[in-house]
N, CA, C and O atoms as a DFTB+ gen file, in Angstrom:
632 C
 N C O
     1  1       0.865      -1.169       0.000
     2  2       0.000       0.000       0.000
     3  2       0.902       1.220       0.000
     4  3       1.770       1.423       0.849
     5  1       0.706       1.783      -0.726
     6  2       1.540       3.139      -0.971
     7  2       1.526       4.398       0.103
     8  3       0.842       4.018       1.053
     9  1       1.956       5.610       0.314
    10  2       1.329       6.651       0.986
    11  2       0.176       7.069       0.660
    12  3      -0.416       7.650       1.570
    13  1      -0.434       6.971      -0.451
    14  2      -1.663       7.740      -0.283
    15  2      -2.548       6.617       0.088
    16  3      -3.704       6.885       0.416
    17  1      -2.286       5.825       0.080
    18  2      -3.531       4.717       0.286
    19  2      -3.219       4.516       2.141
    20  3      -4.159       4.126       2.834
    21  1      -1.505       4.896       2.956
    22  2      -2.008       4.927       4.252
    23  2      -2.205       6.304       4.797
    24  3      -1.888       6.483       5.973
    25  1      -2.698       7.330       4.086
    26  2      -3.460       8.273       4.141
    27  2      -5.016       8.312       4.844
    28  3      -5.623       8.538       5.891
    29  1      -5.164       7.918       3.454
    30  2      -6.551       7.608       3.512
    31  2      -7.213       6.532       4.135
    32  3      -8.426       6.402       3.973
    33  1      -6.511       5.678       4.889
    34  2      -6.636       4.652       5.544
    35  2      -6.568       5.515       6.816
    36  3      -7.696       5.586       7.304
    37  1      -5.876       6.030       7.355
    38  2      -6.184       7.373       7.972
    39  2      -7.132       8.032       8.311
    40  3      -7.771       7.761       9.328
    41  1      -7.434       9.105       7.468
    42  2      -8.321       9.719       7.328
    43  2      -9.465       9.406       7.832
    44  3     -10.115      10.077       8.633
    45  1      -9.924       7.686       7.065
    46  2     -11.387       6.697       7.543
    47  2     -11.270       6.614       8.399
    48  3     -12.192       6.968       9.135
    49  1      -9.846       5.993       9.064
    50  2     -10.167       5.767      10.561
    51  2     -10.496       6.515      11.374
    52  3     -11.433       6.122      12.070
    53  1      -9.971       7.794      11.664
    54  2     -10.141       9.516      12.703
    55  2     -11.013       9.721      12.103
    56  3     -11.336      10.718      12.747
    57  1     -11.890       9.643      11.232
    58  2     -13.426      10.200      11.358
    59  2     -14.899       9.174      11.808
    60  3     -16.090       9.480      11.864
    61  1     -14.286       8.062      12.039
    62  2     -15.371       6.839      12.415
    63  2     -15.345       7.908      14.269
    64  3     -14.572       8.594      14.937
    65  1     -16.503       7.469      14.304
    66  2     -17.432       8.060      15.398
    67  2     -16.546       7.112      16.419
    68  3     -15.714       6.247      16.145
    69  1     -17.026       7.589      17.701
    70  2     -16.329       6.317      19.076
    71  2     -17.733       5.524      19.043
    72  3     -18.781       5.995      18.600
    73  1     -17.600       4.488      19.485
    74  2     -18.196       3.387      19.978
    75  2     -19.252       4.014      20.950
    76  3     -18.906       4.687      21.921
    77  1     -20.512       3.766      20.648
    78  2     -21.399       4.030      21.956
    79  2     -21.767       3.580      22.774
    80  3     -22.682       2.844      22.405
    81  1     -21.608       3.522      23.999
    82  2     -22.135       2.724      24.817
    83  2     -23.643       2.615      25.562
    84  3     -24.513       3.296      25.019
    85  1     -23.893       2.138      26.286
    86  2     -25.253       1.599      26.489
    87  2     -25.714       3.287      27.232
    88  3     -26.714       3.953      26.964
    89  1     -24.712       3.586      28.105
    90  2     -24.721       4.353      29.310
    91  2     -25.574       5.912      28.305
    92  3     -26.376       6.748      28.721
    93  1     -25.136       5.797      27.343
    94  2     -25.384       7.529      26.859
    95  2     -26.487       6.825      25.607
    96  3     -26.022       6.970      24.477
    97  1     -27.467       6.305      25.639
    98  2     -28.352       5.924      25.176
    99  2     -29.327       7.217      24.821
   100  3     -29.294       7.931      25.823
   101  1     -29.850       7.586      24.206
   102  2     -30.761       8.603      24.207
   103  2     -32.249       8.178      24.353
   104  3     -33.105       9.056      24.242
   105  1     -32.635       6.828      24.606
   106  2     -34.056       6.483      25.318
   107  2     -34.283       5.789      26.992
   108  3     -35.170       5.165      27.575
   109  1     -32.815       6.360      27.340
   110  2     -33.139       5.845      28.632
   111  2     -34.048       6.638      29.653
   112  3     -34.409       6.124      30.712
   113  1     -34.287       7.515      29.396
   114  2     -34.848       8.578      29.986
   115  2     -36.781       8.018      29.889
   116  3     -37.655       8.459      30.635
   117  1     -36.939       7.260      29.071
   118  2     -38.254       7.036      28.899
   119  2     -38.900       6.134      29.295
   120  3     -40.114       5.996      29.141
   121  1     -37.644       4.912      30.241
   122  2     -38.520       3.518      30.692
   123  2     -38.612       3.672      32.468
   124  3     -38.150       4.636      33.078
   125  1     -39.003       3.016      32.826
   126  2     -39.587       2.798      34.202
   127  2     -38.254       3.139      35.107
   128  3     -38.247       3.939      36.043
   129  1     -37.573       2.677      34.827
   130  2     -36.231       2.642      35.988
   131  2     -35.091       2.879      34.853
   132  3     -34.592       1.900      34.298
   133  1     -34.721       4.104      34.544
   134  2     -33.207       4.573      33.655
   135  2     -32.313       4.415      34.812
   136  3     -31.432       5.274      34.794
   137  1     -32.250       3.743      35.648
   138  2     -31.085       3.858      36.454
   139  2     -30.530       2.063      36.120
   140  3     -29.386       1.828      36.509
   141  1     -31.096       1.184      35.619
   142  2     -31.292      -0.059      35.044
   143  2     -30.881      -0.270      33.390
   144  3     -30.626      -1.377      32.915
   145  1     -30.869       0.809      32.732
   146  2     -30.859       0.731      31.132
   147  2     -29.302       1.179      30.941
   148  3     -28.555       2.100      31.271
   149  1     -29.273      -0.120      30.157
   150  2     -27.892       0.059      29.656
   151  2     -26.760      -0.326      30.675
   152  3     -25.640      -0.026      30.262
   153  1     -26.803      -1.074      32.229
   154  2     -25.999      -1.412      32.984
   155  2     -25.716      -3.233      32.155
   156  3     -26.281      -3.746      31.189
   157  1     -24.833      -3.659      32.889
   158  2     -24.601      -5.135      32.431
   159  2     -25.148      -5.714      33.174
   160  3     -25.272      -4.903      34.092
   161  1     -25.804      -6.987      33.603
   162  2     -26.637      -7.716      34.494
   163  2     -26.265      -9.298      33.797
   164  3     -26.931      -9.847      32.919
   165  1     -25.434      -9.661      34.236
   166  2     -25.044     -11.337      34.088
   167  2     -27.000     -12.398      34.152
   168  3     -27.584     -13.227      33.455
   169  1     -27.235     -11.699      35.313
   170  2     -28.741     -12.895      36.108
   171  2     -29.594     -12.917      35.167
   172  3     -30.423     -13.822      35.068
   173  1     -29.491     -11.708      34.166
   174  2     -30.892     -11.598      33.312
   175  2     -32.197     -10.837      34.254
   176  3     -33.336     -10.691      33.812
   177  1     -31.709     -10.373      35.726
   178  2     -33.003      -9.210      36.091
   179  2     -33.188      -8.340      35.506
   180  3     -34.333      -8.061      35.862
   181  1     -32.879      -7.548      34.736
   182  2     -32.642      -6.319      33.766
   183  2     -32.444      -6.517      32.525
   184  3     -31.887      -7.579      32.248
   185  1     -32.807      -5.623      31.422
   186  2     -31.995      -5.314      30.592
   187  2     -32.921      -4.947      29.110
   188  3     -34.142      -5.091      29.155
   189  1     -32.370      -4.554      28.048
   190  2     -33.639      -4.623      26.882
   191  2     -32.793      -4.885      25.876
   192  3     -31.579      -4.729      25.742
   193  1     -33.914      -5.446      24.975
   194  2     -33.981      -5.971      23.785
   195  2     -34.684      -5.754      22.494
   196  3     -35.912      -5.697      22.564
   197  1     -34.075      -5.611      21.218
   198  2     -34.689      -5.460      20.332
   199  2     -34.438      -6.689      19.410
   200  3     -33.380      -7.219      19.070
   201  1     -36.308      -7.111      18.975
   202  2     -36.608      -8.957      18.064
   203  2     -37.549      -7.781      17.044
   204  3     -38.103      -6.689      17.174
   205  1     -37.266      -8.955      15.844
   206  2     -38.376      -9.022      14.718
   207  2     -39.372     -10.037      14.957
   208  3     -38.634     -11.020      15.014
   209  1     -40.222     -10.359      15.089
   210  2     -41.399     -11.739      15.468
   211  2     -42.218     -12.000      14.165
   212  3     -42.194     -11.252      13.188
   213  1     -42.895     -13.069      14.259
   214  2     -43.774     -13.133      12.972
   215  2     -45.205     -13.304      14.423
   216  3     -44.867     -13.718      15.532
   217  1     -45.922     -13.118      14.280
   218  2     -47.232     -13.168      15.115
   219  2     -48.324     -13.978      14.538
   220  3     -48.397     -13.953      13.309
   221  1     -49.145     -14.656      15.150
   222  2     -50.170     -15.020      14.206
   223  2     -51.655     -14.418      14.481
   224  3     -51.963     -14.354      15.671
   225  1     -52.369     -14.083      13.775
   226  2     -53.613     -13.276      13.632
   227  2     -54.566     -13.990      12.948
   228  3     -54.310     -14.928      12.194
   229  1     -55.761     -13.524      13.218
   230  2     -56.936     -14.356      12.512
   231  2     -56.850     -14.734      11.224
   232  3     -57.080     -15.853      10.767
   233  1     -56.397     -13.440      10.467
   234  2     -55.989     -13.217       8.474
   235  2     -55.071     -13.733       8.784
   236  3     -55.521     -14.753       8.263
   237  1     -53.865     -14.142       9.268
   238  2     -52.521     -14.790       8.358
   239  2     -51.610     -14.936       9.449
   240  3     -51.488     -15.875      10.235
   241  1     -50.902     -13.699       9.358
   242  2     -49.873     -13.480       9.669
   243  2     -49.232     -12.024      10.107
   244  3     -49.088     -11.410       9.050
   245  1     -48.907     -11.430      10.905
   246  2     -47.979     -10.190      10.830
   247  2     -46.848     -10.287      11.605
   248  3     -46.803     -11.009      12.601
   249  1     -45.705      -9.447      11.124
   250  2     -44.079      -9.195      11.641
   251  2     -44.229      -7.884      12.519
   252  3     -44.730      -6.764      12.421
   253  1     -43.824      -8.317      13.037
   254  2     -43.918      -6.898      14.095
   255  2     -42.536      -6.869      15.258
   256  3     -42.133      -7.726      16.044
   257  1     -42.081      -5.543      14.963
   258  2     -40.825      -5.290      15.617
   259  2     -41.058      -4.670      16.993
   260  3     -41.904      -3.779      17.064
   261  1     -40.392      -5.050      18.109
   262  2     -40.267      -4.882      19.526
   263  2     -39.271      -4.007      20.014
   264  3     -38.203      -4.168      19.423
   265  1     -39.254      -3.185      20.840
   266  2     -38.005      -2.649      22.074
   267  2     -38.170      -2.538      23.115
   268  3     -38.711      -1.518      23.541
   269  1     -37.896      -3.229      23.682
   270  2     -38.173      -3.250      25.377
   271  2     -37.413      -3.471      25.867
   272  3     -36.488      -4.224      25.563
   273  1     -37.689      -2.500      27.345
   274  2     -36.907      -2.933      28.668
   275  2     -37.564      -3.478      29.812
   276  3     -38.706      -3.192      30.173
   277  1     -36.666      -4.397      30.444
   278  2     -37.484      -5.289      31.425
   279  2     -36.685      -4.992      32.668
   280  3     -35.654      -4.321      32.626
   281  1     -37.288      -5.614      34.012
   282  2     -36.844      -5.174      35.309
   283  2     -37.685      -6.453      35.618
   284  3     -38.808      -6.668      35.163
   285  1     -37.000      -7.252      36.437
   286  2     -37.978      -8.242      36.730
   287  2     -37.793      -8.635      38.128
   288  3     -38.540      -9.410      38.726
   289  1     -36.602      -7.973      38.693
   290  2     -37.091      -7.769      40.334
   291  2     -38.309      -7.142      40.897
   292  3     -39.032      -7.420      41.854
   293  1     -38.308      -5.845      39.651
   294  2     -39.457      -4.615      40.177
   295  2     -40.537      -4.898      39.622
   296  3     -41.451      -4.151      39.971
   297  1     -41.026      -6.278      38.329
   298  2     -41.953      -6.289      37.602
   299  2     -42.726      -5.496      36.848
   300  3     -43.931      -5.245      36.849
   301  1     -41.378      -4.981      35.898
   302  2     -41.804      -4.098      35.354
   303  2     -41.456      -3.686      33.376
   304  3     -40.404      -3.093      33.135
   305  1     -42.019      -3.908      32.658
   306  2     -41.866      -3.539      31.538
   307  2     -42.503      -2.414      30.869
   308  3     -43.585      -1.902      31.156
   309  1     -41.494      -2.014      29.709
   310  2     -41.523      -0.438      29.671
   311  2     -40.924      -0.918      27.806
   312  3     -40.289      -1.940      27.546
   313  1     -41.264      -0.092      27.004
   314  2     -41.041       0.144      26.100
   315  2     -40.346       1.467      25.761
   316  3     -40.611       2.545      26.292
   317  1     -39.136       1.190      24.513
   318  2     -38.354       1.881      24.349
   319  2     -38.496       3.110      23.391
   320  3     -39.095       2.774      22.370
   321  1     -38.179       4.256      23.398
   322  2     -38.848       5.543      22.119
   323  2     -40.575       5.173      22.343
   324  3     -41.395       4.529      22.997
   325  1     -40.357       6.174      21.196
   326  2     -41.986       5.877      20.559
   327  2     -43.021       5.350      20.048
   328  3     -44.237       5.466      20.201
   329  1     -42.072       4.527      19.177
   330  2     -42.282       2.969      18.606
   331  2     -41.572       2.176      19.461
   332  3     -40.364       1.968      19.356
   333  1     -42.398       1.658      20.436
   334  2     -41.955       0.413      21.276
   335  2     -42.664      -1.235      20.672
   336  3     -42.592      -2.430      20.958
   337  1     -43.298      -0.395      19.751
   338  2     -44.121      -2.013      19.205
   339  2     -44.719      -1.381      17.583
   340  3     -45.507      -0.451      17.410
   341  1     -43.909      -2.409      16.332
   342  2     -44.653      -1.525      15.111
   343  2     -44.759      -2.887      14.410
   344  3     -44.005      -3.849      14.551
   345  1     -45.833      -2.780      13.637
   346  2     -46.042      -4.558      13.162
   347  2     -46.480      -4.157      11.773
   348  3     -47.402      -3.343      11.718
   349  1     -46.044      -4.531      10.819
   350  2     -46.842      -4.635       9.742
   351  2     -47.259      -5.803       8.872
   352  3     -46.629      -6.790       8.490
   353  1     -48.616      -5.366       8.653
   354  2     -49.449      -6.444       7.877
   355  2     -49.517      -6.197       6.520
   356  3     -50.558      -6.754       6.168
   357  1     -49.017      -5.694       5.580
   358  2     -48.401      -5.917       4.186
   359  2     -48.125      -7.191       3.993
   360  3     -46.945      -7.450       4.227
   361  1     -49.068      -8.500       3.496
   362  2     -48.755      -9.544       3.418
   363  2     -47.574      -9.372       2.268
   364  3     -46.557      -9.812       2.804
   365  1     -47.330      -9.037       1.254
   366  2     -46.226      -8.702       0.257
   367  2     -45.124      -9.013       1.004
   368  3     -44.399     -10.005       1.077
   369  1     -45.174      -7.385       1.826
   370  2     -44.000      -6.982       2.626
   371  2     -43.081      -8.589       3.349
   372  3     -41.962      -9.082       3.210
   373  1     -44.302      -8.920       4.105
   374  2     -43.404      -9.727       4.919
   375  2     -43.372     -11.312       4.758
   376  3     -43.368     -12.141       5.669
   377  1     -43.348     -11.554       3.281
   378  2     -44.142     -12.657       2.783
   379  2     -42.382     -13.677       2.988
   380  3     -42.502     -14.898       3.084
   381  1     -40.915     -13.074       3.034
   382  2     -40.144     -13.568       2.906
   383  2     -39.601     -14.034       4.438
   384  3     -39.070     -15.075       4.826
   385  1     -39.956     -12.862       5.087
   386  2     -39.988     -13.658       6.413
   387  2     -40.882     -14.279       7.290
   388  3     -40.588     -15.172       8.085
   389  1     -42.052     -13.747       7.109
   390  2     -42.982     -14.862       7.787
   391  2     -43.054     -15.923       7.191
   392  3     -43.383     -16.884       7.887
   393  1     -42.786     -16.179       5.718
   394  2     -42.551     -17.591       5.093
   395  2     -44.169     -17.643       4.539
   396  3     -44.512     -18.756       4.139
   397  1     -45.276     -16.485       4.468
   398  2     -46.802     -16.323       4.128
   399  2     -46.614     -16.257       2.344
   400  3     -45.617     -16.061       1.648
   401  1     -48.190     -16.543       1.968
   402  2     -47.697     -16.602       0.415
   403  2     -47.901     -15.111      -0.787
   404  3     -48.023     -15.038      -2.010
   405  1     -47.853     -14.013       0.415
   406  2     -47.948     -13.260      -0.213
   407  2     -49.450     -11.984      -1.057
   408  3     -49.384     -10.945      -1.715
   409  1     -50.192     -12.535      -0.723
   410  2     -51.713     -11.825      -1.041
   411  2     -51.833     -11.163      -0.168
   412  3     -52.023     -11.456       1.012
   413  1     -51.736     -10.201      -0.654
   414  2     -52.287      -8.466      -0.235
   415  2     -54.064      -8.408      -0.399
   416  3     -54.684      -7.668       0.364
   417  1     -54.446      -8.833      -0.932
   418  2     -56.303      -9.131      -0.566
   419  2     -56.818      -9.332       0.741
   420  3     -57.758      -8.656       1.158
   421  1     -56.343     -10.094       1.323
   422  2     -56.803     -10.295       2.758
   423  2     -56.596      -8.773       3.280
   424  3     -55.748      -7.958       2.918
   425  1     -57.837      -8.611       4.434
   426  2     -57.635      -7.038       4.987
   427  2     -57.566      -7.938       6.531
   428  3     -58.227      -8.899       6.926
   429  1     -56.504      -7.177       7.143
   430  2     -56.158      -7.638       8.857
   431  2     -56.916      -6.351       9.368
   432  3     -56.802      -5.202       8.944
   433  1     -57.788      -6.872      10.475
   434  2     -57.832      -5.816      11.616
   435  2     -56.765      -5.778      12.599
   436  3     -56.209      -6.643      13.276
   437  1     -56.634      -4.424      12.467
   438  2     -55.069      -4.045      13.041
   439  2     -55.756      -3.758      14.743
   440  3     -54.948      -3.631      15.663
   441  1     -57.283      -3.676      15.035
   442  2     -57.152      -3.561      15.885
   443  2     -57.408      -4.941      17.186
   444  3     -57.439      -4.823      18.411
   445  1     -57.536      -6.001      16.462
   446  2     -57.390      -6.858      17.036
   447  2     -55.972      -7.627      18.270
   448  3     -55.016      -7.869      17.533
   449  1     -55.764      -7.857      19.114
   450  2     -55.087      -8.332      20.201
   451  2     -54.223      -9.505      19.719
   452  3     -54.568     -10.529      19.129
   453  1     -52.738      -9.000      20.212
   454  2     -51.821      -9.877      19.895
   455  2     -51.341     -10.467      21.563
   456  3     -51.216      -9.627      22.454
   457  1     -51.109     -11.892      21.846
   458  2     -50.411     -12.026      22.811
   459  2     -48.780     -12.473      22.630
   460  3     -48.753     -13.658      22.297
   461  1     -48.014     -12.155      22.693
   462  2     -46.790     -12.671      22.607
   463  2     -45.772     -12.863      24.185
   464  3     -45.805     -12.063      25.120
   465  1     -45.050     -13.939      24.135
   466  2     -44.165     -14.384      25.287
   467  2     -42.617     -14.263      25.196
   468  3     -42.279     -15.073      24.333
   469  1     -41.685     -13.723      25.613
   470  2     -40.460     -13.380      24.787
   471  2     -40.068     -14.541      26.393
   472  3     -40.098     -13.936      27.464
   473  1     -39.762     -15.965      26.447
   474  2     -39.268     -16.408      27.657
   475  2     -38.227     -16.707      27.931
   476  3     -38.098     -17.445      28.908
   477  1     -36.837     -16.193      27.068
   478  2     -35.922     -16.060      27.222
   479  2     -35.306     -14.546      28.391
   480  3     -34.391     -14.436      29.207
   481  1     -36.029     -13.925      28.050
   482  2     -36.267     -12.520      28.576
   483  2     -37.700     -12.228      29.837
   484  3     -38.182     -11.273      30.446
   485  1     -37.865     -13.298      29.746
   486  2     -39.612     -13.209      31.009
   487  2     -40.195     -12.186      30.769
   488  3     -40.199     -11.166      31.457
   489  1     -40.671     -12.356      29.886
   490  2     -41.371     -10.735      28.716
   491  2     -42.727     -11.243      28.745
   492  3     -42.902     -12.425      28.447
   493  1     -43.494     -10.673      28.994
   494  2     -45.405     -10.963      28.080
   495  2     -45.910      -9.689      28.235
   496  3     -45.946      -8.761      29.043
   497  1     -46.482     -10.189      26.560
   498  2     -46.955      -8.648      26.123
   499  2     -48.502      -9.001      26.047
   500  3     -48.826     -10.189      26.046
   501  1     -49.581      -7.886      25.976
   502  2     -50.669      -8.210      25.113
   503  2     -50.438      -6.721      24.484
   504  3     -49.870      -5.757      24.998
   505  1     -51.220      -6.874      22.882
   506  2     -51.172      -5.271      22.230
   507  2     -51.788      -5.854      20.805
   508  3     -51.958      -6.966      20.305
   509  1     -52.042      -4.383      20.413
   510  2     -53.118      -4.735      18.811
   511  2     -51.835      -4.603      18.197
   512  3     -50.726      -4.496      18.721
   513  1     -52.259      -4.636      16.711
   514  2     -51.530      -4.113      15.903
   515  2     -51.032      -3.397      15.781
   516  3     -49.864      -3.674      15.506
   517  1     -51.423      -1.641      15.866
   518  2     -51.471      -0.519      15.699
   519  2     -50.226      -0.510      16.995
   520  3     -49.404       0.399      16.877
   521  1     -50.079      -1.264      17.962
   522  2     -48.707      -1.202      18.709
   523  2     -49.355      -0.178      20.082
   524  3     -48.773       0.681      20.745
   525  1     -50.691      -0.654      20.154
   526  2     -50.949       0.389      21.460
   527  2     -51.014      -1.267      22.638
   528  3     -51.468      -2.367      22.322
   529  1     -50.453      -0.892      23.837
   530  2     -49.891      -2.210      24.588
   531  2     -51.008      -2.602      25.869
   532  3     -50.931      -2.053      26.968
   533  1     -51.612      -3.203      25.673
   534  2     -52.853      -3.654      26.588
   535  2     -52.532      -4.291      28.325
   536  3     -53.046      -4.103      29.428
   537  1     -51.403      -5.106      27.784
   538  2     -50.930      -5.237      29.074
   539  2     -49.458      -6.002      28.957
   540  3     -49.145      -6.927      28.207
   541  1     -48.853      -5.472      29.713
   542  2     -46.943      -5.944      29.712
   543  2     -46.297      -6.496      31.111
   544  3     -45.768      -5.644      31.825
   545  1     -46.297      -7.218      31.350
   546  2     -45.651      -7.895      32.675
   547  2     -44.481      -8.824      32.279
   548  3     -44.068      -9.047      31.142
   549  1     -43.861      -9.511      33.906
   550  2     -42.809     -10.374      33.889
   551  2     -44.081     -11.592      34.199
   552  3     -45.197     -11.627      34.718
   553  1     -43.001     -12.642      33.435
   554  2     -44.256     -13.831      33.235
   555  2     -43.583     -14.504      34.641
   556  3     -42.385     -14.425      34.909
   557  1     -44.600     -15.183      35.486
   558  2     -44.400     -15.393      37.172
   559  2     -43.734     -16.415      37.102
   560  3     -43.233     -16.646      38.203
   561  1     -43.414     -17.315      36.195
   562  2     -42.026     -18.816      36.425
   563  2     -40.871     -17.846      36.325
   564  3     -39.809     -18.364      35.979
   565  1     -40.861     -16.848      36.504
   566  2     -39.381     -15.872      36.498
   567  2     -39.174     -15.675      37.561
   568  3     -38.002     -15.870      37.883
   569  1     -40.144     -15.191      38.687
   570  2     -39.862     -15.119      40.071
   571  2     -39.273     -15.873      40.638
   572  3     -38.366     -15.472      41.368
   573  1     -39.532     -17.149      40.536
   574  2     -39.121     -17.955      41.489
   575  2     -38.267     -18.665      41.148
   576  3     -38.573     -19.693      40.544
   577  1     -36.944     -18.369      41.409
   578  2     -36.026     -19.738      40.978
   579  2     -35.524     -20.099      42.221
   580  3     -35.080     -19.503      43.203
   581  1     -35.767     -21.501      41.819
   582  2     -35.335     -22.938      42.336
   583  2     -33.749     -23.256      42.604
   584  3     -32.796     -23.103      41.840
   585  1     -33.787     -23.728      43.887
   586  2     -32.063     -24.158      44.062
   587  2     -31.980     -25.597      43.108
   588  3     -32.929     -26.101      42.508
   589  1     -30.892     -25.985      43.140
   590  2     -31.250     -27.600      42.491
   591  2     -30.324     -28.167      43.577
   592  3     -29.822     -27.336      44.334
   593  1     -30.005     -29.550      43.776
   594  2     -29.412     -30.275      44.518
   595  2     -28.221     -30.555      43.855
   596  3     -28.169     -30.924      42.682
   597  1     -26.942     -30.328      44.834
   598  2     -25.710     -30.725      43.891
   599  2     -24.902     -29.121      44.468
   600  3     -25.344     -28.079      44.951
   601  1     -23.699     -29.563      44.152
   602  2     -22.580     -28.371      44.245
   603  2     -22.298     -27.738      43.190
   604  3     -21.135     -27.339      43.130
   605  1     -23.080     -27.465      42.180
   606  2     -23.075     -27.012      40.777
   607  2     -21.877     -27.059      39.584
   608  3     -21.436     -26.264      38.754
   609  1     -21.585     -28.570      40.016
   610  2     -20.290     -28.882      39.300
   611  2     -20.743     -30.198      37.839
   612  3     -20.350     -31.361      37.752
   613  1     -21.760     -29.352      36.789
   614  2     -22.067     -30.381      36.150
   615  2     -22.898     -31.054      36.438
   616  3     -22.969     -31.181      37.660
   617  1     -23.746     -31.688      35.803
   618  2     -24.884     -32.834      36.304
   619  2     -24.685     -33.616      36.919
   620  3     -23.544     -34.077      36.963
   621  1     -25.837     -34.194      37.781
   622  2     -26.063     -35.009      38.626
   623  2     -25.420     -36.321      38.530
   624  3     -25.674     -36.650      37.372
   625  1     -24.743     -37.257      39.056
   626  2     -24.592     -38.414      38.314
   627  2     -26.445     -39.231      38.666
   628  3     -27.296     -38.769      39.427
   629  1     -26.552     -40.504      37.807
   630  2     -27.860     -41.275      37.967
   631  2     -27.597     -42.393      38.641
   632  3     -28.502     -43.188      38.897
């Protein structure tokens, strides 16, 4: 590589932005507990997430995108910005990822009730389409964890 090429190799690099971190988020200010958003939490009591989902509805099918933050000591979920929940039913649109065959004829009522379970995250949502959220909790097999028997060195022998 010549000088001008480690120039400009240069150049790209000193103008790439720094790395952002969780801490200077610009929607922390909007969920239940910002003193929780954007910390690290190994246990999984905390933390948020953004999924694409495919949902199922009376007509078909809709994809609908999520942001949430969860607290599940305090039982509490909170959605992130403004669009904390946006789904669209463009069978076209989302015919490649919901794996649907595509007909835009069918009309979805958008205001019909979605339930979804995120249980990796102890997430449950209820909400229509339109992304207005009916009801959001920590799902209750999250509360309670169980000791198991053993010195946690690997499974049990039988």
């Amino acid at each position: 590589m010549g000088l001008l090429g480690l120039i400009c190799l240069g150049a790209v690099v000193s103008q790439v932005s720094a790395i952002k971190f969780d801490d200077d988020h610009d929607h922390a200010e909007a969920v239940q507990r910002p003193d929780t958003f954007g910390k690290v939490d190994s246990n999984g009591d905390f933390g948020h997430f953004t999924v694409q989902r495919c949902v199922k509805v009376q007509e078909g099918q809709a994809l609908c995108k999520y942001k949430i933050h969860y607290d599940v000591p305090h039982n509490e979920v909170s959605l992130i910005g403004k669009k904390g929940i946006k789904c669209i039913t463009n069978q076209k649109k989302i015919s490649r990822k919901c794996k649907t065959e595509g007909d835009n004829s069918i009309k979805i009522n958008k205001k019909q009730l979605v339930d979804v379970e995120f249980i990796q995250h102890c997430v449950h949502l209820k909400h229509s389409l339109k992304g207005k959220v009916i009801e959001a909790n920590i799902l209750e097999s999250c509360h309670a964890v169980g000791k198991g028997k053993g010195k946690g060195k690997g499974r049990p022998k039988q």
